[in-house]
C-alpha positions as MATLAB code, in Angstrom:
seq = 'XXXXXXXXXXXXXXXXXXXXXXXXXXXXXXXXXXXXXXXXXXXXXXXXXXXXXXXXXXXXXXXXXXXXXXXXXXXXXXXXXXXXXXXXXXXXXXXXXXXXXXXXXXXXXXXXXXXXXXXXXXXXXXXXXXXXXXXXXXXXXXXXXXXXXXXXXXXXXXXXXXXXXXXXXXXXXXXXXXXXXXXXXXXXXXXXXXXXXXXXXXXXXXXXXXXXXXXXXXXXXXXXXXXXXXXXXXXXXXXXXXXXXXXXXXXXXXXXXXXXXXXXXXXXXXXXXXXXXXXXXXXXXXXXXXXXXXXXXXXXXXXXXXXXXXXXXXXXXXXXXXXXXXXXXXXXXXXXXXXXXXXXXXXXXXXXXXXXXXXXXXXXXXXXXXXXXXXXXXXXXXXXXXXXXXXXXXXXXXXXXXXXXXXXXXXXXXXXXXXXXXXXXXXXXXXXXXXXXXXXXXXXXXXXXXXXXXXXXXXXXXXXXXXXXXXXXX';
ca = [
      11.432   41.231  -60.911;
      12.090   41.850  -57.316;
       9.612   41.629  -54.950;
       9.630   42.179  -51.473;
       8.441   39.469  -48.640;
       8.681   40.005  -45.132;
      10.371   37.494  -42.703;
       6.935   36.559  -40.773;
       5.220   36.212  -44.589;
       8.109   33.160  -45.452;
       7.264   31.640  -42.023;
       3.874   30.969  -43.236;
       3.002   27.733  -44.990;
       0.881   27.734  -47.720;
      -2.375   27.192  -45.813;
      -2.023   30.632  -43.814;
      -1.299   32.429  -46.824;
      -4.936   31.630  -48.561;
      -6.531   32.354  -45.289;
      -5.062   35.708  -44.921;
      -5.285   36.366  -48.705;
      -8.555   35.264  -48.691;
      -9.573   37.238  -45.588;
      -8.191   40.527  -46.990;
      -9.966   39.677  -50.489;
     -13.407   38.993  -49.047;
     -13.121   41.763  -46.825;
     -12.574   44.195  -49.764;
     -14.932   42.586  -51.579;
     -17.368   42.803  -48.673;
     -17.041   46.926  -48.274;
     -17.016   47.287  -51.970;
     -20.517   45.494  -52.447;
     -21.808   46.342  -49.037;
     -21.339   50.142  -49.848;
     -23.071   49.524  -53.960;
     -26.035   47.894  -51.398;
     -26.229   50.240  -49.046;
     -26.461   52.586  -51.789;
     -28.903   50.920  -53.708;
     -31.131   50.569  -50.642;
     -31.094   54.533  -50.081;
     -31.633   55.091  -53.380;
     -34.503   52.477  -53.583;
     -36.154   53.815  -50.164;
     -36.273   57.020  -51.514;
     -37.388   56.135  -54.877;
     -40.383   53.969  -53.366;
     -41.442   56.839  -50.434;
     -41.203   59.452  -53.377;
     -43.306   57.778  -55.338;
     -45.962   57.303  -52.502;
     -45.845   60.330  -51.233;
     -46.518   62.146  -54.877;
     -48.975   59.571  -55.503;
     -50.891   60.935  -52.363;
     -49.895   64.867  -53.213;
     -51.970   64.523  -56.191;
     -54.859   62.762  -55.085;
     -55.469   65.894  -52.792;
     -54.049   68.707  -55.484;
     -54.615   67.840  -59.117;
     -58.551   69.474  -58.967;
     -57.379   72.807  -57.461;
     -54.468   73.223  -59.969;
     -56.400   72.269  -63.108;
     -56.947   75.809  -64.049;
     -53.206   76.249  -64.460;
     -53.893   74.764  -68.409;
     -55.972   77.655  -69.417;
     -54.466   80.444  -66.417;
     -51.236   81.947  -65.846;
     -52.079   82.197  -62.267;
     -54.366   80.117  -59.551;
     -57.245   81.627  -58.469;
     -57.582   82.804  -54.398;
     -60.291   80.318  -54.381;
     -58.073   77.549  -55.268;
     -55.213   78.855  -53.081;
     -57.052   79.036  -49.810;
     -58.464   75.221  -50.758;
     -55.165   73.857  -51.091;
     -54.237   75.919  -47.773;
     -56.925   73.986  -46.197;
     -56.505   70.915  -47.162;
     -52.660   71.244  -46.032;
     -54.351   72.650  -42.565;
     -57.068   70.046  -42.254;
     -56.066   66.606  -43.612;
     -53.225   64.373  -43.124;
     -51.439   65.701  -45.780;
     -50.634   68.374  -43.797;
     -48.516   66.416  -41.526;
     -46.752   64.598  -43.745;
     -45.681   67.286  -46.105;
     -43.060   70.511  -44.305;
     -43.523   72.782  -47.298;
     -44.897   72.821  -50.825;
     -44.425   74.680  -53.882;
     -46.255   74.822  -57.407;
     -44.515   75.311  -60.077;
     -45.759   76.444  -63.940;
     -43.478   75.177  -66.629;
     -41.340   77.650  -67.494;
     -39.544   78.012  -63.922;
     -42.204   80.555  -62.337;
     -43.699   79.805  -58.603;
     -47.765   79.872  -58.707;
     -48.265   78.649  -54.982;
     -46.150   78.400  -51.489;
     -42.892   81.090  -50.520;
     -41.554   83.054  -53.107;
     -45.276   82.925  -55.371;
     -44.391   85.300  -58.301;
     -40.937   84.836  -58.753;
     -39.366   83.074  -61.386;
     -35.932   81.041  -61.040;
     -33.852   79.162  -63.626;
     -35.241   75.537  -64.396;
     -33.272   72.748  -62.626;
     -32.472   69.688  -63.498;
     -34.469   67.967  -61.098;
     -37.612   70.639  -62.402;
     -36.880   70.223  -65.838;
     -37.405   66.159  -65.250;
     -40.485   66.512  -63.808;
     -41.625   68.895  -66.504;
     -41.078   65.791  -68.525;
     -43.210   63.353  -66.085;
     -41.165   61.938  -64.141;
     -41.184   62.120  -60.084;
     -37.539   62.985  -59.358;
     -36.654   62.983  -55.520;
     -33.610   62.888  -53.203;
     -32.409   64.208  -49.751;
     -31.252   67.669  -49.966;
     -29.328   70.117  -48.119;
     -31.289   72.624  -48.737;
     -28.710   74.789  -50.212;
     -30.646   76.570  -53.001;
     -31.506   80.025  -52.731;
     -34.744   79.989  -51.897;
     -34.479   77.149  -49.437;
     -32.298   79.296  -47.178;
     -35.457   79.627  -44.069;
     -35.887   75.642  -44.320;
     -32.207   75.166  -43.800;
     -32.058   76.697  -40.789;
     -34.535   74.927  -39.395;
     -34.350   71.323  -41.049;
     -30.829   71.197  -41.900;
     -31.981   68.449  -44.194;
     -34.975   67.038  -46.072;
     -36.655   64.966  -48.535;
     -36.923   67.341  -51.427;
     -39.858   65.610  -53.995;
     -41.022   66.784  -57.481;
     -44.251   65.118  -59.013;
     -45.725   66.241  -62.084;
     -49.250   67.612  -62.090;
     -51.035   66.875  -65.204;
     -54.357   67.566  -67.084;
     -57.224   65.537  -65.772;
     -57.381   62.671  -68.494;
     -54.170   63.735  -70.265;
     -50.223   63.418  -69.990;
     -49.949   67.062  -70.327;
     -47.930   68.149  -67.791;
     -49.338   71.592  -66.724;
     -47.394   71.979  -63.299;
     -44.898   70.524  -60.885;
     -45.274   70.560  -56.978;
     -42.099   70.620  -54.981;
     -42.747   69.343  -51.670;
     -40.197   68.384  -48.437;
     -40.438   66.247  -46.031;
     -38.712   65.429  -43.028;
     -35.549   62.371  -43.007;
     -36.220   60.847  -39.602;
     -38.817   58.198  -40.524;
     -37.048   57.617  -44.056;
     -33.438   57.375  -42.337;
     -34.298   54.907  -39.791;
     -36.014   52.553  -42.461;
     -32.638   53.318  -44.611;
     -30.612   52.459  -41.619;
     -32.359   49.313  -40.854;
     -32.575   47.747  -44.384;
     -28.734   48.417  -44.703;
     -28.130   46.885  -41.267;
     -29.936   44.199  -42.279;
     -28.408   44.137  -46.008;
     -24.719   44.343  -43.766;
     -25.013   41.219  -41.562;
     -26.624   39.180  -44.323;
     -23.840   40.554  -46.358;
     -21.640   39.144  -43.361;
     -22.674   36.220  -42.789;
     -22.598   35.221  -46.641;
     -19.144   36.092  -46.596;
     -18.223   34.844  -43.703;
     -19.783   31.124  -44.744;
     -17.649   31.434  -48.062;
     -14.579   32.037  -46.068;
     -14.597   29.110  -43.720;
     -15.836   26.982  -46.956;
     -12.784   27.731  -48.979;
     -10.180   27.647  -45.838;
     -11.635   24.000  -44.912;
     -11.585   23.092  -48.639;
      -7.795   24.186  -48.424;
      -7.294   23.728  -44.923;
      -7.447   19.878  -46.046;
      -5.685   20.002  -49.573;
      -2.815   21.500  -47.185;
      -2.794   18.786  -44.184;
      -2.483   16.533  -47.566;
       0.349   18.211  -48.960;
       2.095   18.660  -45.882;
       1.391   14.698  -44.919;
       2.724   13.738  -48.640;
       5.925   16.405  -47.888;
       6.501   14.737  -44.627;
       6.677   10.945  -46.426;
       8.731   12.709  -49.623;
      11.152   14.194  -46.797;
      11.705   11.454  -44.747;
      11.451    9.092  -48.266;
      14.617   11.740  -48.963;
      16.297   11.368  -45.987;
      16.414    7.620  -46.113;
      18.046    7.513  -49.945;
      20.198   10.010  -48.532;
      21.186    7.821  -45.747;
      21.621    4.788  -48.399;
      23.370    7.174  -50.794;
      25.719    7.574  -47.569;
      26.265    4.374  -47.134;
      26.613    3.607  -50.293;
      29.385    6.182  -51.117;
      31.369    5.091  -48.136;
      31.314    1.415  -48.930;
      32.338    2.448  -52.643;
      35.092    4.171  -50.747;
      36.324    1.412  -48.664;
      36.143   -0.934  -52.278;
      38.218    1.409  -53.924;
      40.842    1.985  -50.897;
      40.801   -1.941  -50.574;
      41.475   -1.929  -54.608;
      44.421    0.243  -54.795;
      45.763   -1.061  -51.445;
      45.357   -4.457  -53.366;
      47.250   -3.153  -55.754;
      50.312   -1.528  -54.813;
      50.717   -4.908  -52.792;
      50.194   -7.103  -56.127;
      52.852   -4.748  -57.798;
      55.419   -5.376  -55.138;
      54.523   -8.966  -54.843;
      55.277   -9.314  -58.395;
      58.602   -7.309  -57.956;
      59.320  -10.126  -55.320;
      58.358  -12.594  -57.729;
      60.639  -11.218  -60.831;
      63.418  -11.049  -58.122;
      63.568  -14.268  -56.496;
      62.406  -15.786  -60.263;
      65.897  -13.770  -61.516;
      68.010  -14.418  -58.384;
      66.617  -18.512  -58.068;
      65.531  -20.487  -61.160;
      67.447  -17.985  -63.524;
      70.652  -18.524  -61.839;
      70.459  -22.166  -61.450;
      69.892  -22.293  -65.137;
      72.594  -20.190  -65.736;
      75.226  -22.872  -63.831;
      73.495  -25.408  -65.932;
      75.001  -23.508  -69.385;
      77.703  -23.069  -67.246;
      78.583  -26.919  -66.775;
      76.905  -27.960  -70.314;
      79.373  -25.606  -71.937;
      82.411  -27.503  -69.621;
      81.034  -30.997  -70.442;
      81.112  -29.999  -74.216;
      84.726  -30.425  -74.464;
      84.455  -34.083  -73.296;
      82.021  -35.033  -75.813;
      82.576  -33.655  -78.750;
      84.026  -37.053  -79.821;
      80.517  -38.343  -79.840;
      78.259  -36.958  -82.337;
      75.251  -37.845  -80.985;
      75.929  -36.506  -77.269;
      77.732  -33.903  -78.641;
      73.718  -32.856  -81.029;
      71.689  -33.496  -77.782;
      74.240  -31.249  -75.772;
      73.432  -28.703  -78.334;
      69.810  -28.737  -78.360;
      69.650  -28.932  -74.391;
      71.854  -26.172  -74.375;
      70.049  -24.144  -77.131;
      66.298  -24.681  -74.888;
      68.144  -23.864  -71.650;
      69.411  -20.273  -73.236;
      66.044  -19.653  -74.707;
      64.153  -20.382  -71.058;
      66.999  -18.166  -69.416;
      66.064  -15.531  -71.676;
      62.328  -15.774  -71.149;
      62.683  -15.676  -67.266;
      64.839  -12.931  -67.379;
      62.172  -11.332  -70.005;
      58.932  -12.108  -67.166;
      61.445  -10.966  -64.101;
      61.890   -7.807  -66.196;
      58.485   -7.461  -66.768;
      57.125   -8.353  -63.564;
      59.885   -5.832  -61.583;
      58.009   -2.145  -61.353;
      60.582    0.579  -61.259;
      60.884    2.494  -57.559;
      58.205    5.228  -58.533;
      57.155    6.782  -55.210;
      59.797    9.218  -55.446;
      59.572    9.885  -59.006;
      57.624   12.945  -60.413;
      54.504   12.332  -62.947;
      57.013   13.605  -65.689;
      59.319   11.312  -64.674;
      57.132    8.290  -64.387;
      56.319    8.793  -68.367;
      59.811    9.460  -69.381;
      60.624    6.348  -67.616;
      57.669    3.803  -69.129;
      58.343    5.291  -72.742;
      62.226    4.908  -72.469;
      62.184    1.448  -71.789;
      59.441    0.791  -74.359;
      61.895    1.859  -76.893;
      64.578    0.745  -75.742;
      62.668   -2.834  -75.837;
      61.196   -2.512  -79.281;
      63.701    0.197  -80.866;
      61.020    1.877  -81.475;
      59.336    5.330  -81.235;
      56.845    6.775  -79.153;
      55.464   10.829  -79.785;
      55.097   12.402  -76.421;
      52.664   15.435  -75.832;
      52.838   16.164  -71.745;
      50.872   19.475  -71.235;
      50.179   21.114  -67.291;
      50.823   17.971  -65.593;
      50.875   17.865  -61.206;
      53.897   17.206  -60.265;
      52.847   14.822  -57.448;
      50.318   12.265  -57.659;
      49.270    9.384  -55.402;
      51.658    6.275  -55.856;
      48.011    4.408  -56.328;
      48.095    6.655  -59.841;
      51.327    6.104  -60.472;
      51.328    2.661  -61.044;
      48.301    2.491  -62.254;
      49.327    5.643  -65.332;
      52.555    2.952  -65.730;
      50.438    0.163  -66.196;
      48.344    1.212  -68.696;
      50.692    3.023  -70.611;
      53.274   -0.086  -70.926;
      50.578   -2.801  -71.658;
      48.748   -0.152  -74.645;
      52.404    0.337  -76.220;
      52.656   -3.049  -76.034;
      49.779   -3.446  -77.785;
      50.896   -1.342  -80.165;
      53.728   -2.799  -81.186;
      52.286   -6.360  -81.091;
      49.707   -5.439  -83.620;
      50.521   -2.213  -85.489;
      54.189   -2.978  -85.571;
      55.562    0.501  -83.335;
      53.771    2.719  -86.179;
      52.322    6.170  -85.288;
      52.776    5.504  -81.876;
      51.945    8.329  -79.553;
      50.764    9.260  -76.067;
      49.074   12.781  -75.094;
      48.882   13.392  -71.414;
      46.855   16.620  -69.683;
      45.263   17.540  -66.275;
      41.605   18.849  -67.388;
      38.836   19.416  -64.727;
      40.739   18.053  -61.850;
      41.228   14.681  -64.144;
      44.312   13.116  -66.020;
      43.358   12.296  -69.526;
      45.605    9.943  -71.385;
      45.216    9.143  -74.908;
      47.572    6.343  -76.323;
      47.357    5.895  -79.907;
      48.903    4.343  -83.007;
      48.332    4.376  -86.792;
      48.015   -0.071  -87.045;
      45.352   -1.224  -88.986;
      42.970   -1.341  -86.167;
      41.008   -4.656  -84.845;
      37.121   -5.764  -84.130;
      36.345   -5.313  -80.776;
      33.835   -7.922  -80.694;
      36.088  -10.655  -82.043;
      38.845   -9.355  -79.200;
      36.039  -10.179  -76.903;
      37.235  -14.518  -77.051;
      40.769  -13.775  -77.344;
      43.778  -13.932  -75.651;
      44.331  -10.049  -75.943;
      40.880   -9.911  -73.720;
      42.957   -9.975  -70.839;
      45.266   -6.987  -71.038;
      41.855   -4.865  -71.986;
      40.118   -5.999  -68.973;
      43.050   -5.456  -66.976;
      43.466   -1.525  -68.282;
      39.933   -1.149  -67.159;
      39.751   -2.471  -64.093;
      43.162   -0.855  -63.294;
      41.261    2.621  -64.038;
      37.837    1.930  -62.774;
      39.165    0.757  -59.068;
      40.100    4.333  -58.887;
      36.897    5.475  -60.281;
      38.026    6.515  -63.859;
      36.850    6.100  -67.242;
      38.338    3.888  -69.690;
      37.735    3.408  -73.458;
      38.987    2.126  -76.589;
      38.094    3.266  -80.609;
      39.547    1.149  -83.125;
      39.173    1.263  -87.319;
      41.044    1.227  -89.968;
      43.704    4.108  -89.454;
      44.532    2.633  -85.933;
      43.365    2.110  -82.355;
      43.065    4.976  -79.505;
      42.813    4.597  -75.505;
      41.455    6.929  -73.669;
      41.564    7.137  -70.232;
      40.587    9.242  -67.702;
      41.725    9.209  -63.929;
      40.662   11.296  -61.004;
      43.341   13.413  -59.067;
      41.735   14.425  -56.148;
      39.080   11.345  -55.421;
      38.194   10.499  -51.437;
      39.682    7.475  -52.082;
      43.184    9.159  -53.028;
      43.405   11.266  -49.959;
      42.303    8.778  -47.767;
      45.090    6.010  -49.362;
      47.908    7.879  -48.993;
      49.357    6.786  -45.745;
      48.687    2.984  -46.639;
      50.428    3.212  -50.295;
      53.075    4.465  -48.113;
      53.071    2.055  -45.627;
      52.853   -0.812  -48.460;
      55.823    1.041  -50.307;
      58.119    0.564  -47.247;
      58.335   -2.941  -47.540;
];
């Protein structure tokens, strides 16, 4: 899901973000359980002074209204006492109006005596004994002269009950003024506030040093991991480039090996090849003069027959150890080339199955591709005798995958291990792996596969080109 965060938010670390998160939070939480406080402080206030001030409303009423439980109405005797007590005791001060009500809604005492108005809520509660208070704003009907006055007041209703009973016979409604009771609400909410505050205000310096040091941590064990990164970076670096230089000092090695051993084959064919070629030359000449003598004329013969035989194997390793010119040939042409002269050799053939080949590769994969291919048909024919042979070349992921197979019946890999063969193996692999390829090799009982697979486009190609050439030249 997308979600949007500012630049300056990202520049943050992870510290920052709890202390602003956990600012905002405590702050809301803060207003949200200061205001509940503050409210349950007013309400509490209230509830407490109500209950006071009824408790002291009775004290001075409950004789003079006792009549109420066998009377409709209260007697002038027992109106102008209550009017005096309101005139002459403290009660009077305390209390802005008062009203007495029956139970069914009609007003016995105070403004509006004789009428009758609907039972509120706040009435109808104290019908049932309780003392229900709250500040009003006056905005009843018959409160309409106090409102323009007070504006606002403490608006009180106690139930007045039978003298040793719970019978409520009557309810006085009584106001008094909000000053007093506002400034006590104001300073136990003040109070409530910067206790509130400072609570608050510990917890959030508690939990940003708490994190404050799990960060520095975090950041300190970043820090090592970083420079911990930077330094197998650095390694990985060097590593890479000395792999490099190996494997440009490998194929180097090796295009000068191949023409060393064309130099060889050539002065091995032009030297000891032709001097043993004069020697048939003579041996044949001397023949004629000692044919009279058997037993020159037999050791002739077999000096003759050995000298043909080592002419023929030094022509055989000069033709072997020559490498045909292949910086100017094509890829194609480099196979066409390796698998002509294999059959040609062995009379043999080879199935061919070329598909998307570069036409240009380095001359490092050249000779290497020529290599393996002519020492695994060799192989082939040593051991399976030429049958099934066949080689399937591809460019796959920026790779060249050979596969050179044949159809023999196969060999134990851990037996070739001590033998002689061991050799040509190890040679195809390191051949492949100094230009950091892959080489394997599956044999069983329907035949033996190589696979091999050779980079194209490795550092150590691009950066080998102008030496293979160089080398070539010579």
């Amino acid at each position: 899901m997308f979600s949007y965060r500012p630049r300056w938010w990202r520049r943050l670390n992870l510290a920052q973000k709890f202390n602003l998160i956990c600012l905002l939070v405590l702050f809301l939480c803060l207003l949200v359980s200061g205001w509940w406080l503050a409210r349950a402080i007013e309400r509490g206030v209230i509830n407490r002074t109500a209950a006071a001030t009824a408790l002291y409303v009775e004290n001075f009423i409950i004789q003079q209204i006792q009549e109420l439980s066998a009377n409709e109405w209260l007697s002038q005797e027992r109106i102008a006492e209550i009017e005096r007590l309101l005139a002459t005791t403290p009660l009077g001060e305390e209390i802005v109006d008062i009203k007495i009500w029956r139970t069914d809604g009609r007003v016995v005492y105070g403004e509006n005596a004789g009428e009758q108005f609907p039972v509120k809520d706040e009435l109808q509660e104290a019908i049932e004994g309780q003392v229900v208070a709250h500040i009003s704003r006056l905005t009843d009907e018959e409160n309409a002269d106090k409102k323009a006055r007070w504006g606002r007041l403490i608006e009180i209703y106690s139930p007045m009950r039978i003298e040793g009973s719970a019978r409520v016979i009557a309810v006085a409604e009584f106001y008094q003024t909000v000053d007093a009771l506002e400034r006590e609400i104001f300073s136990s909410q003040w109070r409530s506030w910067l206790l509130m505050t400072a609570l608050f205000a510990g917890m959030y310096v508690l939990l940003v040093g708490m994190v404050r040091r799990g960060s520095d941590t975090i950041e300190r064990q970043r820090l090592a991991l970083e420079k911990q990164v930077d330094d197998l970076n650095s390694l990985l670096t060097q590593n890479s480039e000395l792999s490099e230089r190996v494997r440009r000092a490998v194929t180097r090695n090796t295009a000068v090996n191949e023409r060393f051993l064309r130099r060889i084959g050539s002065e091995l064919h032009d030297g000891p090849a032709q001097d043993v070629s004069l020697s048939l030359l003579r041996l044949d000449r001397l023949g004629s003069t000692v044919k009279e003598n058997q037993i020159f004329d037999d050791e002739l013969e077999i000096v003759q027959g050995s000298l043909s035989h080592a002419l023929a194997e030094m022509r055989s390793i000069a033709a072997g150890l020559r490498l045909p010119e292949l910086q100017n040939l094509s890829l194609k042409e480099v196979v066409d080339r390796v698998i002509k002269q294999h059959q040609k050799k062995t009379n043999t053939l080879v199935g061919l199955d070329l598909g998307g080949l570069p036409e240009q590769v380095s001359l490092s994969v050249k000779i290497t591709l020529y290599r393996i291919i002519q020492e695994a048909l060799n192989n082939a024919f040593m051991h399976a005798g030429g049958k099934g042979q066949k080689l399937k070349l591809k460019k796959q992921s920026g790779n060249l995958q050979v596969e050179i197979s044949d159809q023999g019946p196969g060999f134990d890999a851990r037996k070739l291990e001590h033998g002689s063969e061991r050799l040509g193996l190890v040679g195809m692999r390191e051949r492949v792996e100094s230009l950091g390829g892959e080489f394997a090799i599956d044999s069983d009982d329907s035949g033996t596969r190589v696979y091999v697979s050779i980079p194209l486009k490795s550092g150590t190609e691009q950066k080998t080109g102008q030496s293979e050439a160089d080398i070539s030249s010579f």
